[in-house]
C-alpha positions in Angstrom: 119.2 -40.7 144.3 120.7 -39.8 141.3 120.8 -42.6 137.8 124.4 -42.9 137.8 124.2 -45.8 135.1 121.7 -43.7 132.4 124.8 -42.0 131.0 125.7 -45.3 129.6 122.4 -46.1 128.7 122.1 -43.0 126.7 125.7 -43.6 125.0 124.3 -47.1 124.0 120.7 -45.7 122.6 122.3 -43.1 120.6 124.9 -45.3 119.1 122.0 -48.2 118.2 119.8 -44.9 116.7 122.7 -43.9 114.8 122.9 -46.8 113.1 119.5 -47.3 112.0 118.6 -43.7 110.8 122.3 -43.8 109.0 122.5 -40.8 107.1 119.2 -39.4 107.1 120.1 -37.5 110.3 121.5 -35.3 108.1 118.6 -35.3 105.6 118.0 -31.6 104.0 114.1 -31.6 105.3 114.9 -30.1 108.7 112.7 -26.9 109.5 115.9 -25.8 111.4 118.7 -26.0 108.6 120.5 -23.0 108.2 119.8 -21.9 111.6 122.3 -21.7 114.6 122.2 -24.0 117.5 122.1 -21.8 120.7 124.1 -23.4 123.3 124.0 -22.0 126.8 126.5 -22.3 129.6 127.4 -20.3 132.9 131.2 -20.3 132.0 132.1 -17.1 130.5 135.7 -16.5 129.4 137.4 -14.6 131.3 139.8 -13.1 128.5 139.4 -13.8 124.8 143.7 -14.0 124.6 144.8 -17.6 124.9 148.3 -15.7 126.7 146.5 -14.7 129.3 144.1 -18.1 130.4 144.8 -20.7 132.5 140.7 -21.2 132.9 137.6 -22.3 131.3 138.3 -19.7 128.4 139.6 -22.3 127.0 136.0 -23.7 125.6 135.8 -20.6 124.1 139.4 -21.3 122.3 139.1 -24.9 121.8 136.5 -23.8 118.7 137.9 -20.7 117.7 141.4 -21.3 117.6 143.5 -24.4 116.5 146.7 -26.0 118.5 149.1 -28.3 116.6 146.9 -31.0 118.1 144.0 -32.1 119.4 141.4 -34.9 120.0 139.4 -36.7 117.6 135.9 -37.9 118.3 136.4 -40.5 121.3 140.0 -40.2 121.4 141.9 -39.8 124.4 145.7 -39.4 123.0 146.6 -35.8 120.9 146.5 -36.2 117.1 147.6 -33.9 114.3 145.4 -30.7 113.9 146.9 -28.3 112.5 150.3 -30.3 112.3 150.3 -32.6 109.7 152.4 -34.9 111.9 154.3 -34.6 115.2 156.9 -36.4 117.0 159.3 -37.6 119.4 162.8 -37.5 117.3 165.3 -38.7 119.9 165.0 -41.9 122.3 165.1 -39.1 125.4 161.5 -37.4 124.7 163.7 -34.1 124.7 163.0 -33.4 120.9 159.2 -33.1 119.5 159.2 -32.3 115.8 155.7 -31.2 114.0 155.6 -30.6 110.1 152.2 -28.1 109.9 149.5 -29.0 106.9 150.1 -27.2 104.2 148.3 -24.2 103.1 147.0 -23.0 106.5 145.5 -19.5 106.8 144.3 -17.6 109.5 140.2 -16.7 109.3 141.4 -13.7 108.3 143.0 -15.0 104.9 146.7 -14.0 107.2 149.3 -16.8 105.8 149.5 -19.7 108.9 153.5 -20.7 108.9 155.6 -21.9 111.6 157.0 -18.8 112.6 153.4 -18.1 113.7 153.4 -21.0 115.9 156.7 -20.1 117.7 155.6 -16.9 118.1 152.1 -17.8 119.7 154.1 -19.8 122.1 156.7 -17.8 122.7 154.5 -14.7 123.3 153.4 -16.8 126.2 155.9 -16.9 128.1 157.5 -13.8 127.0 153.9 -12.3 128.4 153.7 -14.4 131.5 150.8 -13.8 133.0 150.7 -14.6 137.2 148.8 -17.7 137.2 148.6 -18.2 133.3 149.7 -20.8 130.6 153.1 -20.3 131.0 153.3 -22.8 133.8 152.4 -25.3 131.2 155.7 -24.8 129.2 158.3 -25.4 132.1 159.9 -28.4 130.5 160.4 -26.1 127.1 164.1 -24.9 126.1 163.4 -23.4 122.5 161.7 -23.5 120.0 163.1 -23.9 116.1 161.7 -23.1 113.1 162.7 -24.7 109.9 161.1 -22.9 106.5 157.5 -22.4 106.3 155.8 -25.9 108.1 158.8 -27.5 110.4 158.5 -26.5 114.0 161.0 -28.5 116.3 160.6 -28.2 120.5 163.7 -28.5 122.5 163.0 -29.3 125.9 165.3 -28.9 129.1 164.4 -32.5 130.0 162.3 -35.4 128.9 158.6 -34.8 129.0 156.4 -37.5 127.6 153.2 -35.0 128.4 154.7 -32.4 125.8 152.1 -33.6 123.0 149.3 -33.3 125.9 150.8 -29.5 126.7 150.6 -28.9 123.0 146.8 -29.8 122.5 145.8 -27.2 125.4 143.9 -24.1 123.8 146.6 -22.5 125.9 148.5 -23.1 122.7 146.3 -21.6 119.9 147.9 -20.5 117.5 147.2 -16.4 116.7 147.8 -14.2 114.0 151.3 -12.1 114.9 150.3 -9.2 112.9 147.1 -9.0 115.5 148.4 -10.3 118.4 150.8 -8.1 120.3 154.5 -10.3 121.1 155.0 -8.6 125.0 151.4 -7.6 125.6 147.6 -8.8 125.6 145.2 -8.2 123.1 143.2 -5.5 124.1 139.8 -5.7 121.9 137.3 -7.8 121.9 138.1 -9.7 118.6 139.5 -13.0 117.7 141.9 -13.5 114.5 142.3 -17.7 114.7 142.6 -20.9 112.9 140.1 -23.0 114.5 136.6 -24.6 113.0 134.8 -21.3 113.8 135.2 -17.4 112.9 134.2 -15.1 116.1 131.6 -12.9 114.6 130.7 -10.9 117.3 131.2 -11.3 121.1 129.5 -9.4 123.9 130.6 -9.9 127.4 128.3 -11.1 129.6 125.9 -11.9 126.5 127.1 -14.2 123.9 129.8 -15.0 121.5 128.5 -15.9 117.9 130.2 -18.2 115.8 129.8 -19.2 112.3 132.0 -22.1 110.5 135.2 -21.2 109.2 135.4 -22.0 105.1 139.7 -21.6 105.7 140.0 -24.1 108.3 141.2 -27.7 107.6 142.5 -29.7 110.3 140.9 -32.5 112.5 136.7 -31.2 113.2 134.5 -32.8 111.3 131.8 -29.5 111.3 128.0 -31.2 111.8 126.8 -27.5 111.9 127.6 -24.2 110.2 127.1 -21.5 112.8 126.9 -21.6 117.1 125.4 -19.1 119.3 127.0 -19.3 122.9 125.2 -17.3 125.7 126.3 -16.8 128.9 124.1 -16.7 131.9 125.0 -15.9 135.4 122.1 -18.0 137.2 121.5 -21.3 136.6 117.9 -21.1 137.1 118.1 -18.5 134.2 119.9 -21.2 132.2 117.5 -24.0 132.7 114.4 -21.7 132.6 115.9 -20.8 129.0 116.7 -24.9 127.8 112.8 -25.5 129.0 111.2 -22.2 127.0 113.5 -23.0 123.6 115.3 -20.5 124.0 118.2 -22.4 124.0 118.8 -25.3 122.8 121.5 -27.1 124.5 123.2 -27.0 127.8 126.8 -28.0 128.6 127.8 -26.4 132.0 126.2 -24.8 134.9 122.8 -26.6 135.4 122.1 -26.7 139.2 121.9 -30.2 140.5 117.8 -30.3 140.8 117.7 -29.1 137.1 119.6 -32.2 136.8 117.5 -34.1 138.4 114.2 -32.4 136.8 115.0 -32.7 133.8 116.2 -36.6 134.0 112.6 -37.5 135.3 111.1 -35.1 132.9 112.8 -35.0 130.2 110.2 -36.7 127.4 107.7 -34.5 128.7 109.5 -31.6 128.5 111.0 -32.3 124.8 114.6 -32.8 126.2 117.3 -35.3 126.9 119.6 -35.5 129.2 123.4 -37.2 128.5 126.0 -37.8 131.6 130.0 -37.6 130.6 132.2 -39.5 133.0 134.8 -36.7 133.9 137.4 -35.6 135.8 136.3 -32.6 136.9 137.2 -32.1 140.5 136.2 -29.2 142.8 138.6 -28.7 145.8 140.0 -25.3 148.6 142.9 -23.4 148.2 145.0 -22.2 151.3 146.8 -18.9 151.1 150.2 -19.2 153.0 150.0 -15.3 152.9 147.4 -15.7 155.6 148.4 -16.4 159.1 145.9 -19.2 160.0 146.3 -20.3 157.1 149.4 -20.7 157.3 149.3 -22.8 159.9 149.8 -26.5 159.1 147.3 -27.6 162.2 144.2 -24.8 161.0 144.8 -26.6 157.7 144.6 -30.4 159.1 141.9 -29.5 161.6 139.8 -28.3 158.5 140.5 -31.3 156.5 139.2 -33.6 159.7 136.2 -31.6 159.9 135.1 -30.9 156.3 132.3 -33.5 155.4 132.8 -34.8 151.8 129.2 -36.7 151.7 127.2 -34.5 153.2 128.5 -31.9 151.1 127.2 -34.6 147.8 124.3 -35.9 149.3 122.9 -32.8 150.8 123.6 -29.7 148.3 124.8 -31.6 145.0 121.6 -34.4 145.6 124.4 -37.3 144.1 125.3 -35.6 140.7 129.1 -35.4 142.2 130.9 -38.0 144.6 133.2 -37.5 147.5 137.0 -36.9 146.4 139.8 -38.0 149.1 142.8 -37.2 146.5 143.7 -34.7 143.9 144.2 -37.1 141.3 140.0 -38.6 140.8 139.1 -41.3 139.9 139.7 -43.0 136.5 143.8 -41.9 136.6 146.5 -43.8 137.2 147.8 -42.4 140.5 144.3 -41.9 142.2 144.2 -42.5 145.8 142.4 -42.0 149.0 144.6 -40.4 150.8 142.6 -37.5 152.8 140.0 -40.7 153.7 142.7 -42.8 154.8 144.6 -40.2 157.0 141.5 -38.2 158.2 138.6 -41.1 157.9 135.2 -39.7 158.9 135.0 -36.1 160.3 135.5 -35.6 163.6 135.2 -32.5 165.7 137.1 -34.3 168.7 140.0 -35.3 166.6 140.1 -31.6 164.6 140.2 -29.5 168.6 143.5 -32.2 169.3 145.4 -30.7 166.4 144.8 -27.5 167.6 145.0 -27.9 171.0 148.4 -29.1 170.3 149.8 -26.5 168.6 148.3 -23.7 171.1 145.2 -23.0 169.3 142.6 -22.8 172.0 140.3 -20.2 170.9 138.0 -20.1 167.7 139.6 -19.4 164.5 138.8 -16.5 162.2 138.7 -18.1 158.5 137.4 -16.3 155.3 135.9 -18.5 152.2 136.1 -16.9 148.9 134.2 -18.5 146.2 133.0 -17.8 142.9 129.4 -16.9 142.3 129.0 -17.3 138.7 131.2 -19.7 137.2 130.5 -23.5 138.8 126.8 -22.9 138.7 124.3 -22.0 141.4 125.3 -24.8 143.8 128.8 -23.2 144.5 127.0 -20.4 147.1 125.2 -22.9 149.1 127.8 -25.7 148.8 130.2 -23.0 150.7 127.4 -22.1 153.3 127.3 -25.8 154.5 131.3 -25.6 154.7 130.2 -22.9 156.7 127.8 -24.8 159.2 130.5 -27.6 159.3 133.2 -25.8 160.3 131.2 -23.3 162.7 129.3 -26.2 164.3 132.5 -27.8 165.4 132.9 -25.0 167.8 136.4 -24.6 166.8 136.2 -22.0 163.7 134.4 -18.8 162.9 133.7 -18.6 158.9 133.2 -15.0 157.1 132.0 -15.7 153.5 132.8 -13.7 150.5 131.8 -13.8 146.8 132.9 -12.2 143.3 131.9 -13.5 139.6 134.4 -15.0 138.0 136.7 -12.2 136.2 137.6 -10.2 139.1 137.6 -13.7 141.0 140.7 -14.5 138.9 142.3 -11.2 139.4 141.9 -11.6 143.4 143.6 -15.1 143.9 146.4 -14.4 141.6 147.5 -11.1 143.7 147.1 -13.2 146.9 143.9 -11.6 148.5 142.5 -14.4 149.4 143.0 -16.3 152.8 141.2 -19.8 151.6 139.2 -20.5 148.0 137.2 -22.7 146.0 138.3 -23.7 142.4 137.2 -26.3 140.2 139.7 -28.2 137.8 138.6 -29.0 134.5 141.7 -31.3 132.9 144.0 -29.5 130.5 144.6 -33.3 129.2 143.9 -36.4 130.8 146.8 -37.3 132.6 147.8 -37.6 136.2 150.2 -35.0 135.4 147.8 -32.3 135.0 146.0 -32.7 138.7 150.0 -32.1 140.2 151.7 -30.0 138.0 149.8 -27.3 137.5 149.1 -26.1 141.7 152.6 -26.8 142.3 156.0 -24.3 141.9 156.9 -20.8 141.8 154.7 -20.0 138.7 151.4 -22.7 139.2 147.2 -21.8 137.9 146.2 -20.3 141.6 148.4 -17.6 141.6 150.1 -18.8 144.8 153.3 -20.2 144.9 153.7 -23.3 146.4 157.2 -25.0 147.1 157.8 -28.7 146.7 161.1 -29.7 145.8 160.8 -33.3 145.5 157.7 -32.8 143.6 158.9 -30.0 141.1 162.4 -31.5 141.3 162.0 -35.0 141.3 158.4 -36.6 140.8 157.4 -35.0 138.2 160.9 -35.2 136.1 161.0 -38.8 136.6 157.1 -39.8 135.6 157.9 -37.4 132.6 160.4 -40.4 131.5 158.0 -42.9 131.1 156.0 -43.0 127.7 154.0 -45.8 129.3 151.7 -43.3 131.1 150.2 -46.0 133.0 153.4 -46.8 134.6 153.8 -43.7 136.6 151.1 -44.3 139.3 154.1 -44.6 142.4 155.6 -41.2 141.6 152.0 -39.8 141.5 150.7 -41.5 144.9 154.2 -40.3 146.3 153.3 -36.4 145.1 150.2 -37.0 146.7 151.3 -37.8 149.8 153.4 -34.7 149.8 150.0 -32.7 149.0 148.3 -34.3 151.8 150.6 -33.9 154.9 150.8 -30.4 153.6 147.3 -29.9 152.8 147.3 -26.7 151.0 145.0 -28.1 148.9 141.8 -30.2 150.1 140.0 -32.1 147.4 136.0 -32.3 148.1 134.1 -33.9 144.9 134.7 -35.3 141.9 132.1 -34.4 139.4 130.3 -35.7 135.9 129.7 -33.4 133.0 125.9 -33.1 131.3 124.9 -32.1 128.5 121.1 -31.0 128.3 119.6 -30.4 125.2 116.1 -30.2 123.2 115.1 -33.4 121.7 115.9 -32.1 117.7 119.6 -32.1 118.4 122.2 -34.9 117.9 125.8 -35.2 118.7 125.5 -34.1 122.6 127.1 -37.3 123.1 130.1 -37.0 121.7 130.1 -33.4 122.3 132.6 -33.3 125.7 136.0 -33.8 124.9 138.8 -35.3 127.4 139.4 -32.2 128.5 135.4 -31.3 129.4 135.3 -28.7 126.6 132.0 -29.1 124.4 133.6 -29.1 120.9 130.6 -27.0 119.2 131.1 -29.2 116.2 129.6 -32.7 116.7 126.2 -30.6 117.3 123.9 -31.1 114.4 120.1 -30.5 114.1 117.9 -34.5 113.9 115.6 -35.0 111.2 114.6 -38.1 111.7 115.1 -41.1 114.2 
C-alpha cells in the first residue's frame, strides 16, 4: 500500500535541513555548478504557441513566458509578475486594472509595453482555436490600453476568477513583431518574457533552457540553465532517473516506479517528494455518437465502472477513487457519482437499459492517449475494458494515438468516448466546471448547460469570498451527473523524483501542477 503520509514527512525534513545548512546549499564547491539540471517528463507540448494550448504545454510556457501574474513560492492566490500591480477598480469585479513593471523586454531585447499585452490576449481570441484558451476569456469585453504600462480589462460581467484566468500560461505575453495577430506561429522558436530563453527545442527530444539575464518579475532563479527531455515510455523515463541520466522527474513515472523508488530510494541515490494535487483523470462522451448519445448507455457505464479497482489494481494506491468533478481539497467537492450510483452493479446497469429498449450488447469505442499520462493510461483503459465487457452488457474496441494528433482527434469530434486528465489552470472550483462546459469548452465538444453557463457560474463569479461558492458548485454538479457526459474516475498526487544532489523538488509544483524549473538548485552540502 502506498505511504500516503511520507509527502508530509518529506516537506517537514527538507524544511528542518533547510534551516540548518542555511546558505551553504548554495555554496560555490559544487562539482555540478555551471551545469544544467536535466529534468525528464512524459508530457511534451503539444504546440509551442500559448494561442493555440488549452493542455499541459503550458509547463513548457509557465518558464518561458511571463503572464501579468503568477504564484509565488507556496502561494495559492495570483501576484504581480510582470504587472507591477493589478486590481479590481469598481465594487462590481467588472474592471481589473494592472500597471506592468517598468522596463520590461522581451528575451529578444523587443520593448515589453502594454500594447503587447492586449495584443497577446487579443490574438487569442481573434485566433480561436476549437478547444483552445479562448474559452478562458468568456467573461472579457475589451481590453484598454493606457500609454506604455496601464492595461485595464472590461468584463461583460463580474468575474472574481479574472486574476486566476490572467495567471494561466494561456496568457503569456509574446512578442507582436514574432507572433502573427490572426494566425499561429509556425516555427519552432520562442520569443518570451519569462525566467528562461528557449535555446533550442527538438520535438520529441528536448527543449533547452538557459536563464534569461532580461527578465525581472516574481522567480527567484536557483539555477542558470534546464534541460527538459521528453520520453514516450515511462520505463524509459525511470530507467533514465536510475542511470543519471536525468536528474529529476516531475510527470509520467508509472505507479511501480513510484513505488520502487520510495522503498529504494537511499540505495539508489534518489528521493522521492509527493504534491497534494488536484489532478483528476476522468471519460469524455461524444454526443456525436449514437450510444453515446444515449443518456441510459451513459448511466449504465457509470454504474458499472469500478473506481477502486481501477486504484487498487493498476495505479497500486498512488491515485484515489473520484465520485465528483470538483476533487477533493475545493470548495464544492462532492460525491455525487458515489451517492447516486454506490458500488457497481451489473444488475442495476442491464435495468437502465432494459428500460430504454437496450437489450442487446453495446458497441463502445475507448480512445485514450498513449504517451501523455504515463504508462498506466494503456492498461488502466484495458481494465475499463474487462469491466464493462464482463458485465455482459457492452462490447469495448480500444484505440490509441500520442498525444498531438490525440488533441487534433477530440477537437474535430472523432471520438465516440475518451480519457483526459485535468491538470488545474488555477485552483478554484471554477476551473473543474467551466472549462468542459458551453459552446467553445477544452474537449472540443460542445456541451449545453444553460443554468450552468447562464446562471451558476455568473452568480459564484460575484462572490470574492471564494469559499462561499460551494452551493452553486454542488448545484453544477448535479447537472454534470444526471447528464453524465463526463465520469470522473481518480483523483491523483503529483511526484517529483529526483537524484539525491538536487534541492528545491519540494517546492518545485505549483498550484497549478506545473514544475516551475526555477526552485531547482544543485545541494552542496546537508
Amino acid at each position: 500500500m502506498f505511504n500516503r503520509n511520507r509527502g508530509l514527512r518529506q516537506l517537514a525534513t527538507a524544511a528542518s535541513i533547510s534551516m540548518v545548512a542555511g546558505c551553504g546549499v548554495f555554496s560555490s564547491d559544487s562539482s555540478n555548478e555551471g551545469r544544467a539540471i536535466v529534468v525528464g517528463t512524459t508530457s511534451e507540448p503539444s504546440t509551442l504557441d500559448p494561442a493555440a494550448s488549452w493542455d499541459s504545454s503550458w509547463e513548457l510556457f509557465r518558464n518561458v513566458h511571463q503572464t501579468l501574474l503568477n504564484f509565488d513560492t507556496g502561494g495559492t492566490e495570483p501576484k504581480p509578475d510582470a504587472a507591477e500591480s493589478c486590481e479590481f477598480t469598481d465594487n462590481s469585479s467588472t474592471v481589473y486594472r494592472c500597471e506592468l513593471r517598468d522596463g520590461l523586454e522581451f528575451s529578444d531585447g523587443h520593448k515589453l509595453d502594454a500594447q503587447a499585452v492586449k495584443y497577446s490576449i487579443d490574438r487569442i481570441r481573434k485566433i480561436n482555436v476549437n478547444g483552445g484558451p479562448a474559452g478562458l476569456l468568456t467573461s472579457l469585453d475589451r481590453i484598454e490600453v493606457k500609454g506604455d504600462r496601464e492595461i485595464i480589462f472590461h468584463l461583460k460581467q463580474a468575474d472574481a476568477t479574472f486574476p486566476f484566468v490572467l495567471s494561466t500560461p494561456a496568457m503569456s505575453i509574446v512578442d507582436p513583431e514574432e507572433y502573427p495577430a490572426r494566425s499561429l506561429r509556425k516555427d519552432d522558436k520562442v520569443n518570451g518574457s519569462g525566467p528562461y530563453v528557449l535555446q533550442s527545442y527538438k520535438e520529441g527530444d528536448k527543449a533547452v533552457l538557459v536563464r534569461n539575464e532580461h527578465y525581472k518579475g516574481i522567480a527567484d532563479l536557483k539555477n542558470d540553465a534546464v534541460t527538459i527531455r521528453y520520453f514516450k515510455k515511462s520505463s524509459a523515463l525511470a530507467d533514465a532517473l536510475r542511470k543519471k541520466a536525468i536528474d529529476v522527474v516531475y510527470r509520467g513515472l508509472s505507479a511501480a516506479d513510484v513505488v520502487d523508488i520510495e522503498d529504494n530510494e537511499k540505495k539508489e541515490g534518489l528521493q522521492l517528494v509527493e504534491n497534494a494535487t488536484t489532478e483528476i483523470s476522468y471519460l469524455v462522451f461524444n454526443p456525436k455518437d449514437k450510444w453515446s448519445d444515449r443518456l441510459s448507455v451513459r448511466r449504465a457505464i457509470a454504474q458499472i465502472v469500478d473506481r477502486p479497482a481501477l486504484a487498487h489494481n493498476v495505479y497500486r494506491d498512488t491515485v484515489e477513487p473520484l465520485y465528483s468533478m470538483i476533487p477533493k481539497g475545493l470548495v464544492g467537492h462532492t460525491t455525487g457519482f458515489f451517492d447516486d450510483f454506490g458500488n457497481p452493479s451489473v444488475a442495476k446497469a442491464r435495468k437502465i437499459l432494459v428500460a430504454d429498449g437496450i437489450t442487446q450488447r453495446v458497441p463502445l469505442t475507448l480512445w485514450y492517449t498513449s504517451d501523455r499520462y504515463g504508462s498506466q493510461t494503456k492498461p488502466a483503459f484495458e481494465e475499463l475494458k474487462r469491466q464493462l465487457e464482463a458485465s455482459g452488457l457492452f462490447t469495448v474496441t480500444l484505440h490509441s494515438r500520442p498525444w498531438k494528433t490525440y488533441v487534433d482527434g477530440y477537437r474535430k469530434g472523432e471520438y465516440p468516448v475518451f480519457g483526459r486528465g485535468w491538470f488545474p489552470d488555477f485552483p478554484d472550483a471554477d476551473n473543474f466546471i467551466a472549462p468542459f462546459v458551453g459552446e467553445q469548452n477544452a474537449l472540443g465538444t460542445p456541451y449545453k448547460s444553460p443554468v450552468i453557463t447562464g446562471q451558476l457560474l455568473p452568480e459564484s463569479r460575484r462572490e470574492s469570498d471564494r469559499g462561499a461558492v460551494g452551493e452553486e458548485f454542488e448545484q453544477a454538479q448535479k447537472i454534470l451527473l444526471d447528464d453524465a457526459r463526463l465520469l470522473p474516475l481518480w483523483q491523483g498526487k503529483q511526484h517529483v523524483a529526483a537524484s539525491q544532489d538536487i534541492g528545491g523538488a519540494e517546492v518545485s509544483i505549483d498550484p497549478a501542477t506545473m514544475m516551475v524549473m526555477w526552485e531547482l538548485y544543485w545541494k552542496t552540502s546537508w
